[in-house]
KEKE-3310 file (N, C-alpha, C; in steps of 0.2 Angstrom, whole numbers, plus 5000, padded with zeros to 4 digits):
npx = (5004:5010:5018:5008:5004:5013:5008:4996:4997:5002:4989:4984:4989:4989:4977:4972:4981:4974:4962:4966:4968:4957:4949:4957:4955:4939:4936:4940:4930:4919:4920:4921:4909:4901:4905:4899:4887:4877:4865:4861:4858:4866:4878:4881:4883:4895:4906:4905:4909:4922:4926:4924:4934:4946:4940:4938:4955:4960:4954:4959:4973:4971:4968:4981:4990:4983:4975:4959:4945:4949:4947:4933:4926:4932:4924:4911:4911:4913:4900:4891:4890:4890:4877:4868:4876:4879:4868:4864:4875:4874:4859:4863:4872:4863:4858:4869:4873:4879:4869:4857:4841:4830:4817:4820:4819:4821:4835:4834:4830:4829:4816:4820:4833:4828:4827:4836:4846:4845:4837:4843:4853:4851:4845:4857:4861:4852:4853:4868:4867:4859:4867:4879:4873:4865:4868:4874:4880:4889:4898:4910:4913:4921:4910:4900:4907:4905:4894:4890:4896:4890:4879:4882:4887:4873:4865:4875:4876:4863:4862:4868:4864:4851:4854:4851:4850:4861:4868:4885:4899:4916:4930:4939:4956:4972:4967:4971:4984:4980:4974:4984:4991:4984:4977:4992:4992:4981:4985:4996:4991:4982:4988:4997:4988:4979:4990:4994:4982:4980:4990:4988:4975:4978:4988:4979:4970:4959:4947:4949:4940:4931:4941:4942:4929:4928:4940:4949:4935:4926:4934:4936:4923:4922:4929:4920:4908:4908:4908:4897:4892:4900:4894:4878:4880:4883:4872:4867:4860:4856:4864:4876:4868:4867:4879:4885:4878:4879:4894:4892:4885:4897:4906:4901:4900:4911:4920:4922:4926:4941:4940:4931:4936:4945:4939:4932:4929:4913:4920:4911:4898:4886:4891:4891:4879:4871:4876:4871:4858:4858:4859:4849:4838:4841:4839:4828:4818:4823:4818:4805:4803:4800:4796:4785:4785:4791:4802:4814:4815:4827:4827:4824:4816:4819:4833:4833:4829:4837:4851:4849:4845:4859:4864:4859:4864:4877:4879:4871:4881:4892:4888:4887:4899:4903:4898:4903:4914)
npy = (4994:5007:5009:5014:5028:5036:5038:5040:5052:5059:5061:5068:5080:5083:5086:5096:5107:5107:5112:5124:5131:5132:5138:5151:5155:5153:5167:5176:5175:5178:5191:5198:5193:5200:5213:5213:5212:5200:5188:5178:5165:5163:5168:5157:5147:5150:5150:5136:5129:5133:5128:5115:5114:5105:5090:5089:5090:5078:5071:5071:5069:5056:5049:5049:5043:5031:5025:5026:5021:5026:5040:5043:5036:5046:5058:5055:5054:5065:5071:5065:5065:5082:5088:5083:5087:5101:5106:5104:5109:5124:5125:5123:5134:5144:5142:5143:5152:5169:5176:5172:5164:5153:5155:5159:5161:5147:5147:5153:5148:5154:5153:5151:5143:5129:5129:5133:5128:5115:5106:5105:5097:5084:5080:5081:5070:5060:5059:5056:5042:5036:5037:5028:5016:5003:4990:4986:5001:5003:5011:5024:5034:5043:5047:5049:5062:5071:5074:5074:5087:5097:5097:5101:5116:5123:5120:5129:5140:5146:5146:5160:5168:5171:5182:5199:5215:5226:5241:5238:5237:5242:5230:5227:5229:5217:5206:5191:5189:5179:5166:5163:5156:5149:5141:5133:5127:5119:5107:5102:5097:5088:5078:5076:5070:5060:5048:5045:5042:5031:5021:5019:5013:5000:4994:4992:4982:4987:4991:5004:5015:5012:5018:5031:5036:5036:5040:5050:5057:5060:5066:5077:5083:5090:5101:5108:5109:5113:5128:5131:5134:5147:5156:5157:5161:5174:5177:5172:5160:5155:5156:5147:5133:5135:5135:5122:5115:5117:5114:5101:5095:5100:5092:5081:5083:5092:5086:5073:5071:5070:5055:5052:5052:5044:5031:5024:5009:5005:5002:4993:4990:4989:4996:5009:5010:5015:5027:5035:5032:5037:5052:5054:5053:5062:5076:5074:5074:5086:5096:5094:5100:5110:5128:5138:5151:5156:5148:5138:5129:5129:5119:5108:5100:5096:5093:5081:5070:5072:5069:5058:5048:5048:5041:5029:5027:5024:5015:5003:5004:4996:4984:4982:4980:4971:4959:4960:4953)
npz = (5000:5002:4992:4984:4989:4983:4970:4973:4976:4966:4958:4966:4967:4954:4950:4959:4954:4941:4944:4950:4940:4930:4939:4939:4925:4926:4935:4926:4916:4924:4927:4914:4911:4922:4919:4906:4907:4906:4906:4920:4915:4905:4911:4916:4907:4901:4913:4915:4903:4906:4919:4914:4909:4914:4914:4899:4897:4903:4897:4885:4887:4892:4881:4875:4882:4878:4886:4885:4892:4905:4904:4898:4910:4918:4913:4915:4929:4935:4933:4939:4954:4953:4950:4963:4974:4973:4974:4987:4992:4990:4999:5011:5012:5011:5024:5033:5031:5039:5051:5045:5046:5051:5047:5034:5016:5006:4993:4975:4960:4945:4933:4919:4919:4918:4905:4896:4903:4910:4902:4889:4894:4899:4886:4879:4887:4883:4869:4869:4874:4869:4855:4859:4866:4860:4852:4839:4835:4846:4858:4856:4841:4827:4820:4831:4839:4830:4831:4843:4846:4837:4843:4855:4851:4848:4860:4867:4858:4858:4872:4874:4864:4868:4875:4881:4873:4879:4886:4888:4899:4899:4899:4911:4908:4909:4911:4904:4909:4920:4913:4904:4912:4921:4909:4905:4918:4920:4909:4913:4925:4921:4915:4924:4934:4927:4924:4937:4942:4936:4938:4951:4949:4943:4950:4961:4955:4949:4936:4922:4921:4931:4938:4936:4937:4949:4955:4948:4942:4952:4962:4955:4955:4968:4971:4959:4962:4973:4971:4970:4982:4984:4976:4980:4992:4986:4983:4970:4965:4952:4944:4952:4948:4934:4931:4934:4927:4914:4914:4915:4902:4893:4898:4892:4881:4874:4880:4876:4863:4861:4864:4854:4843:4842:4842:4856:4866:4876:4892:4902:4901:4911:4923:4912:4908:4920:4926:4914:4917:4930:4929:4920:4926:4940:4933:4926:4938:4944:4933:4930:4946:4943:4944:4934:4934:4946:4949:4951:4969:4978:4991:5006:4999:4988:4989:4998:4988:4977:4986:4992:4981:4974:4984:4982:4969:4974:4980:4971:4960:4968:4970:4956:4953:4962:4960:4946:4949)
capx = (5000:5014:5021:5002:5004:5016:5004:4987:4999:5002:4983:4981:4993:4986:4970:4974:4981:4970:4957:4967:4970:4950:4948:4959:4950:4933:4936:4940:4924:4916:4922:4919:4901:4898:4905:4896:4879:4878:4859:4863:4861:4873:4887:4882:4885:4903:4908:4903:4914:4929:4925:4924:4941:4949:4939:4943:4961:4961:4953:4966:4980:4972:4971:4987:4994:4981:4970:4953:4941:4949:4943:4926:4925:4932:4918:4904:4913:4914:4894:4886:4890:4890:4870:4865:4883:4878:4860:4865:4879:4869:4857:4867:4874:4859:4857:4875:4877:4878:4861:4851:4835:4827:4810:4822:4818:4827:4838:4827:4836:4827:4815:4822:4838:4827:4823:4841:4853:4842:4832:4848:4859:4845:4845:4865:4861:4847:4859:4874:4862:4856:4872:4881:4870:4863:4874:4878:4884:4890:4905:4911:4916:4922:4902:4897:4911:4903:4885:4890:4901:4885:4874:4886:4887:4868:4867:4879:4872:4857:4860:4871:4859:4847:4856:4847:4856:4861:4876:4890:4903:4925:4933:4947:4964:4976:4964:4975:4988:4979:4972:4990:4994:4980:4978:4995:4991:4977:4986:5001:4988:4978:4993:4999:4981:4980:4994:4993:4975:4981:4994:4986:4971:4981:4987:4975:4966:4952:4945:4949:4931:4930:4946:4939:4922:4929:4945:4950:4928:4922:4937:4938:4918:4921:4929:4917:4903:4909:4907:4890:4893:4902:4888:4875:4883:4885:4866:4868:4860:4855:4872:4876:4866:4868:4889:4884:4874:4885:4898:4891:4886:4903:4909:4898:4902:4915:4927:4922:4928:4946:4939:4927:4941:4950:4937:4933:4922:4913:4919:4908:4890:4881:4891:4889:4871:4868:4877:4868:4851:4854:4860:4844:4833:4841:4839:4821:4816:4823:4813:4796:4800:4801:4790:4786:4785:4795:4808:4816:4817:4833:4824:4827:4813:4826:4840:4834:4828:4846:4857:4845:4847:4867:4867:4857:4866:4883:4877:4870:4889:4896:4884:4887:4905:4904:4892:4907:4921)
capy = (5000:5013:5011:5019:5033:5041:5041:5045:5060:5064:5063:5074:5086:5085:5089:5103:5112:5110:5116:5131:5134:5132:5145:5157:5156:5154:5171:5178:5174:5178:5197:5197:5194:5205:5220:5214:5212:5195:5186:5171:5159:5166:5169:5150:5141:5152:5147:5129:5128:5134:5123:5108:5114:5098:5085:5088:5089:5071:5065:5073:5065:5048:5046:5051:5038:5026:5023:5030:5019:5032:5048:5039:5037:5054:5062:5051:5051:5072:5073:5062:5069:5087:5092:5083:5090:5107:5108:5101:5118:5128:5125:5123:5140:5150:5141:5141:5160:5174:5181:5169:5163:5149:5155:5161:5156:5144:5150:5153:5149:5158:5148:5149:5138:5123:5128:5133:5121:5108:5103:5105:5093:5078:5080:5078:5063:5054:5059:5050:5035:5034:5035:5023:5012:5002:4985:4988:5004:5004:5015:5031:5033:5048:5053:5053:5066:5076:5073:5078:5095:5100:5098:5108:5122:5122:5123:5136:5146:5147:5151:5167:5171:5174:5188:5203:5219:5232:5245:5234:5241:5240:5225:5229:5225:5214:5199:5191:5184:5172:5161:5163:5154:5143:5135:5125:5123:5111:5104:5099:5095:5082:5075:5070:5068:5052:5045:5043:5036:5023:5017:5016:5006:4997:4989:4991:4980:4992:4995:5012:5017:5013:5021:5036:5038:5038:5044:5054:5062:5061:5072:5085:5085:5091:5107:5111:5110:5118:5135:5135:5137:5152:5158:5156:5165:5181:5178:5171:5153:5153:5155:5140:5129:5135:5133:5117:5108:5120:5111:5094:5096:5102:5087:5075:5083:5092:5083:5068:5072:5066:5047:5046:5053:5038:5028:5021:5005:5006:4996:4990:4991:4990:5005:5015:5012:5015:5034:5038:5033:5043:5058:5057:5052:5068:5081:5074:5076:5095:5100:5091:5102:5118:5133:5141:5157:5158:5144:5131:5130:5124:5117:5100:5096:5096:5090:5074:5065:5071:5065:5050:5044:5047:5037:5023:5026:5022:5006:5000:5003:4993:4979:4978:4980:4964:4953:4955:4950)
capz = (5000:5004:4986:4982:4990:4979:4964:4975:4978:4960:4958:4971:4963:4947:4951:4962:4947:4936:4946:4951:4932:4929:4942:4937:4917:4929:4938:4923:4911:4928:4929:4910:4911:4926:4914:4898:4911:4904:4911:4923:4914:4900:4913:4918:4904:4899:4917:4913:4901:4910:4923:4911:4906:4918:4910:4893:4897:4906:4891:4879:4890:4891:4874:4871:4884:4878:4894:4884:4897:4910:4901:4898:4919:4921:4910:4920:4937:4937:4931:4943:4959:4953:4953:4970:4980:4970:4974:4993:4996:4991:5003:5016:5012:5015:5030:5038:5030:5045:5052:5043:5050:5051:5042:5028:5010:5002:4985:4972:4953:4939:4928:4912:4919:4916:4896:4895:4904:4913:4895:4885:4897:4898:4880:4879:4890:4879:4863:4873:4875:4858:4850:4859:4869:4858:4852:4833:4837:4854:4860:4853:4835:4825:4821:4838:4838:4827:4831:4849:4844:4835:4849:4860:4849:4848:4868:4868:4856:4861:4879:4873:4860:4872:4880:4877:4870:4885:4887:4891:4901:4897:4900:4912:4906:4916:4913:4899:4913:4924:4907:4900:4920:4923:4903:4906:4925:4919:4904:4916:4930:4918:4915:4931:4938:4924:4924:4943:4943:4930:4941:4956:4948:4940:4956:4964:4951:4947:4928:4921:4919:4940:4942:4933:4941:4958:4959:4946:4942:4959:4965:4950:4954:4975:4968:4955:4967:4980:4969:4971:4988:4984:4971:4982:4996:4983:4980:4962:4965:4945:4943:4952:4947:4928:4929:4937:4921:4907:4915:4914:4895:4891:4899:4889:4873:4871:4883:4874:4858:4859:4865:4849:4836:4841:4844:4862:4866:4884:4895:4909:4900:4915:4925:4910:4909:4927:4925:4912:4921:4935:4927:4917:4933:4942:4928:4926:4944:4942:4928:4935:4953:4943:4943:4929:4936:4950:4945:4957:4974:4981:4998:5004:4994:4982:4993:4999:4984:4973:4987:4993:4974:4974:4988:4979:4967:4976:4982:4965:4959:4973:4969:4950:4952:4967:4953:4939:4951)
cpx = (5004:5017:5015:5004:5007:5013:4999:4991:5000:4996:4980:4983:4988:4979:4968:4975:4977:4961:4959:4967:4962:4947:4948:4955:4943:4934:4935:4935:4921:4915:4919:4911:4898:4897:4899:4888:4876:4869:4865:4864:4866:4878:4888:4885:4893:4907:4907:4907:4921:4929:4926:4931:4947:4948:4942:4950:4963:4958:4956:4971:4978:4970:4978:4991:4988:4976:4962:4945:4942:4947:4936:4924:4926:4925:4913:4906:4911:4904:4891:4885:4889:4883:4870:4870:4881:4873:4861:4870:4876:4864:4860:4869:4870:4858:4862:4877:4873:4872:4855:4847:4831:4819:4815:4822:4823:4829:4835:4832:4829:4822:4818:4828:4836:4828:4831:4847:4850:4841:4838:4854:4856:4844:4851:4864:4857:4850:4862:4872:4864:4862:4876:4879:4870:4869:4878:4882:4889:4895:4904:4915:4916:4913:4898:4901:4909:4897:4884:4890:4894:4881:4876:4885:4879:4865:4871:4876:4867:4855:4865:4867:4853:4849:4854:4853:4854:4870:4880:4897:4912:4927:4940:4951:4969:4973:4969:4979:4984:4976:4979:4994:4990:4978:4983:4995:4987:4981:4990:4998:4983:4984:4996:4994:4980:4983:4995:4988:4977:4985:4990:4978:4972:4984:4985:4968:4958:4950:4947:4944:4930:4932:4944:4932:4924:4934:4948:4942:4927:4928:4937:4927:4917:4921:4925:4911:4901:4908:4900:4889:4895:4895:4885:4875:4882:4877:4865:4866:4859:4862:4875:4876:4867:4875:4890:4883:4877:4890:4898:4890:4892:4908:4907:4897:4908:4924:4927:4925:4934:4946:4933:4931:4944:4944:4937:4925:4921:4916:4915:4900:4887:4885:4890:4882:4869:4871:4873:4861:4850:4855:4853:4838:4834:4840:4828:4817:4817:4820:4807:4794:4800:4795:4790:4786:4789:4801:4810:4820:4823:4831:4826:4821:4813:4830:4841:4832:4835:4850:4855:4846:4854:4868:4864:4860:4874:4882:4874:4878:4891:4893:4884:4895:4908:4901:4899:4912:4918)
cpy = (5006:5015:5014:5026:5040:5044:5041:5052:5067:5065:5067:5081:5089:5088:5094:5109:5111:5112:5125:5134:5135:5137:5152:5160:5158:5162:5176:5180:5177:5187:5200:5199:5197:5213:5220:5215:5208:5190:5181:5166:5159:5165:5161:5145:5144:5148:5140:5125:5129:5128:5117:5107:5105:5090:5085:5088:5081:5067:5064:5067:5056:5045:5045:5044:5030:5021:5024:5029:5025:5038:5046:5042:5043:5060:5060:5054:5060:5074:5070:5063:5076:5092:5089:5088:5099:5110:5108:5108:5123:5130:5126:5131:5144:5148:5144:5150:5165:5177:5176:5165:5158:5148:5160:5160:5154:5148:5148:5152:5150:5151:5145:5144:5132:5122:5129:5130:5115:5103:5099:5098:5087:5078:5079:5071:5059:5051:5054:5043:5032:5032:5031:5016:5005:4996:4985:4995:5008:5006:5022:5032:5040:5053:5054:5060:5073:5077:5077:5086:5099:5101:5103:5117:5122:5124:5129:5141:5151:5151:5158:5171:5174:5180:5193:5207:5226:5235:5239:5239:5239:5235:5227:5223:5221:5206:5192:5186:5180:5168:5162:5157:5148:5138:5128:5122:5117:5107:5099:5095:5088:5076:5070:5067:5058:5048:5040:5036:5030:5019:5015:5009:5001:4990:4989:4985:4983:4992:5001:5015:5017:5020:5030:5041:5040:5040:5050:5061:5064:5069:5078:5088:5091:5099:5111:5112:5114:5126:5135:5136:5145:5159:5160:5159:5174:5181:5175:5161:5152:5153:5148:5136:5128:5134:5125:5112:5113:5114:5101:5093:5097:5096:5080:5076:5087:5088:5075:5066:5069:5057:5045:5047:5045:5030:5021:5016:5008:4999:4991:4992:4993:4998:5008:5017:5017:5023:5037:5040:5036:5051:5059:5058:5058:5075:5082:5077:5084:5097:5100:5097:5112:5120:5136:5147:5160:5155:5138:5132:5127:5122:5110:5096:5094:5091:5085:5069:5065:5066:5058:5046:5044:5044:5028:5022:5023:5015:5001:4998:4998:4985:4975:4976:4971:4959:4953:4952:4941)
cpz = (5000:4996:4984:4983:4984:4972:4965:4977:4973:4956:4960:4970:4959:4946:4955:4959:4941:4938:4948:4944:4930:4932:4942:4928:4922:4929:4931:4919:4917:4929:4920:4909:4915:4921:4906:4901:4906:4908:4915:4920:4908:4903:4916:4913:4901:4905:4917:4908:4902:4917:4921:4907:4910:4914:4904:4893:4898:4899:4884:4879:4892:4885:4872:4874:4884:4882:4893:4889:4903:4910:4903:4908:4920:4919:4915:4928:4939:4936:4935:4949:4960:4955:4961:4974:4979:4976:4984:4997:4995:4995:5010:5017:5012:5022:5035:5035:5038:5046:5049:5047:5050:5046:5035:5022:5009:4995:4982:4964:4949:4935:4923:4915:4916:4907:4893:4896:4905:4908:4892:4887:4899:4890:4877:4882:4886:4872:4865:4871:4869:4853:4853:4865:4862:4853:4845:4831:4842:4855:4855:4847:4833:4823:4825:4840:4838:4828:4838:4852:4841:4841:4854:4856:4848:4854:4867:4865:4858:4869:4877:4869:4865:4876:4877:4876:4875:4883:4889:4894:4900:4902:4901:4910:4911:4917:4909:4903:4918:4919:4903:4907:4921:4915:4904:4913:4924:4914:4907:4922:4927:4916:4918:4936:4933:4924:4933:4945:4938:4937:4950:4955:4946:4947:4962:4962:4950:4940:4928:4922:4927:4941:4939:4935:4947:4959:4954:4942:4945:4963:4960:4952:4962:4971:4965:4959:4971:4978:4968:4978:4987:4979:4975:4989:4994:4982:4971:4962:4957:4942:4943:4948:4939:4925:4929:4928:4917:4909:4913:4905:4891:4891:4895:4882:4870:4873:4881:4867:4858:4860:4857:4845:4837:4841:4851:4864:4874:4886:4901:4906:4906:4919:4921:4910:4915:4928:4923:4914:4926:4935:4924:4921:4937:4936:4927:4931:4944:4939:4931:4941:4951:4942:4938:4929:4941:4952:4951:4963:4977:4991:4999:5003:4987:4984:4995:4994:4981:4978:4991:4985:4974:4978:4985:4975:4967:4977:4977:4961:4962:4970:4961:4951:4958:4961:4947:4942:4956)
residu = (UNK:UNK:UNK:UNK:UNK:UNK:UNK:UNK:UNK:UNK:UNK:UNK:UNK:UNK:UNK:UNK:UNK:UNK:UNK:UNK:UNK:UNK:UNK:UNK:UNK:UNK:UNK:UNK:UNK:UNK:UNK:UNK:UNK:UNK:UNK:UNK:UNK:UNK:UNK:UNK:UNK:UNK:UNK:UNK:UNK:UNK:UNK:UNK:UNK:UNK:UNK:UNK:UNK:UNK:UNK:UNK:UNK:UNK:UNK:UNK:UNK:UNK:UNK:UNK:UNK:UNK:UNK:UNK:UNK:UNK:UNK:UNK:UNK:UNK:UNK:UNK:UNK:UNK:UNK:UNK:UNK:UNK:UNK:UNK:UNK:UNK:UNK:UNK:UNK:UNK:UNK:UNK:UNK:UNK:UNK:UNK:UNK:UNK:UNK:UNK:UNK:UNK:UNK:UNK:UNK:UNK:UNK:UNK:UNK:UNK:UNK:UNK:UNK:UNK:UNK:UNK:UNK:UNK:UNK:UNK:UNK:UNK:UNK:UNK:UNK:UNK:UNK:UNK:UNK:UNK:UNK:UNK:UNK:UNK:UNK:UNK:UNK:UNK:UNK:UNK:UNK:UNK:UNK:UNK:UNK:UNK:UNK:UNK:UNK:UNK:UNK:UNK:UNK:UNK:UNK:UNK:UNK:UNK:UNK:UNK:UNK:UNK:UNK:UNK:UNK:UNK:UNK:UNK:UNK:UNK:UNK:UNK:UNK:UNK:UNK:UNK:UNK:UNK:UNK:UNK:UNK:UNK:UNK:UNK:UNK:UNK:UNK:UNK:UNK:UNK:UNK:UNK:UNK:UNK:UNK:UNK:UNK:UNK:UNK:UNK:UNK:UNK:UNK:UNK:UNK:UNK:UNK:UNK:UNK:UNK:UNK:UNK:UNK:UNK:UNK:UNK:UNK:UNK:UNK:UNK:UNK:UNK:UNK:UNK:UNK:UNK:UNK:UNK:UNK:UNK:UNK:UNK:UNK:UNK:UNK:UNK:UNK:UNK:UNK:UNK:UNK:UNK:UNK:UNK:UNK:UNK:UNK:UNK:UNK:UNK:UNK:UNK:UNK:UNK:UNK:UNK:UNK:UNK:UNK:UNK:UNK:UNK:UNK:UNK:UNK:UNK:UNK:UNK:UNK:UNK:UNK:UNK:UNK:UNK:UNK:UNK:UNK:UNK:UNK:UNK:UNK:UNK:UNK:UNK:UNK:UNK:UNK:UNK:UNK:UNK:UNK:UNK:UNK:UNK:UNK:UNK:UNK:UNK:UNK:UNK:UNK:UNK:UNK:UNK:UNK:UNK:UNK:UNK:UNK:UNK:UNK:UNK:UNK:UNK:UNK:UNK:UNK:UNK:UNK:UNK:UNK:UNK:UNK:UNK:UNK)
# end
């Protein structure tokens, strides 16, 4: 066990910078969109994709060295603990914020989130399905690639086309160096974060696709999460929640892209199933509990079915992962 250590350390590195590098681009898109007066969920889905800067790299650098099961996990592994843990600090965070009061509403996220992120990212997951479920063409080939990239810039579009046309104010100078500083922090941090998690699943006897969901997603997922705590603190729960599902999108299409160029089988059928049904089983639940007029309550009529499902969710895992050994 002690020979682990030193590549659960270069995982822990590697993931460290490439979130710090995610944040510094975050911060920036973030100052950005305050000056252009950018709606919420516009400055959601730009921060969604900086956010989702991690994934794609890890799925660069596990083609490169060959391991594309580990990318796969990492796309899956960073999306499915992201909404509940999201949806769950947030609450948290109006409660445990100073002066708040027990009859204090819970954060309130903006209707349109649903028609612009929520719809948009359960319709990336049914796509997913569709194109590689199914046994004659199962896995990810060069025209799921492209069939994805479409989808994404489609999403994208849309949620920035929707911004209305207002004065925008100058975008101060000086932004330039922390995306000249945080680009190769993640490039360098996906790098060692992979390479890591390969070796310790490796003898660990893990699959990649495990080793992916749980130590190199589930960790890149803590970080990203935990900024809806900070969101949600600033008053910006639509924010949150809409950096939250941009990001998972971004991670389901465009950080997938280097495993369909080369083409990548799944490995573990049923875990991948079992991802994608509860990302479409929590997306579902979220849209159902929205209001059309005064949009979605982040209460724990929210909070305990998401993280009561992640937790079934875990033990479904555990259960199929004991049945193939």
């Amino acid at each position: 066990m002690m020979g682990l250590l030193p590549w659960f350390a270069l995982v822990i590195v590697g993931i460290a910078a490439m979130q710090w590098g995610a944040a510094q681009v975050a911060d920036v898109l973030e100052t950005a969109c305050t000056r252009w007066k950018l709606p919420a969920t516009a400055t959601g889905a730009l921060m969604g994709v900086a956010t989702a800067g991690p994934e794609i790299s890890v799925n660069v650098a596990s083609v490169s060295f060959g391991w594309p099961d580990l990318g796969l996990g990492a796309a899956l592994g960073s999306n499915v603990p992201a909404l509940p843990l999201a949806i769950l600090l947030s609450y948290l965070s109006s409660r445990l914020r100073p002066g708040a009061s027990p009859e204090e509403p819970a954060p309130q996220v903006k209707p349109q989130a649903v028609q612009v992120q929520a719809l948009p990212y359960l319709g990336v997951v049914v796509l997913l399905a569709a194109l590689t479920l199914p046994p004659p063409i199962s896995g990810l080939q060069w025209i799921d690639g492209v069939v994805v990239l479409v989808a994404f810039a489609l999403y994208f579009g849309r949620a920035l086309l929707r911004t209305p046309s207002r004065r925008r104010d100058r975008v101060p100078s000086g932004l330039v160096k922390p995306i000249f500083l945080g680009v190769p922090a993640i490039g360098l941090g996906a790098v060692a974060s992979t390479m890591g998690a390969q070796k310790v699943g490796a003898r660990l006897g893990i699959p990649d696709i495990v080793t992916g969901l749980f130590i190199i997603g589930f960790l890149c997922a803590l970080p990203e999460s935990y900024s809806a705590w900070r969101f949600t603190r600033n008053d910006k729960p639509t924010v949150a929640v809409a950096a939250v599902m941009s990001d998972g999108i971004a991670s389901l299409t465009l950080a997938l892209l280097p495993l369909a160029f080369v083409g990548t089988g799944v490995g573990n059928m049923a875990i991948y199933m079992l991802n994608l049904g509860f990302l479409a089983a929590a997306l579902v639940l979220y849209a159902a509990s929205n209001h059309r007029d005064r949009g979605q309550k982040l209460g724990l009529g929210l909070v305990l079915p998401l993280c009561g499902g992640y937790c079934a969710y875990l033990v479904a895992t555990v259960l199929i992962l004991m049945k193939a050994t």
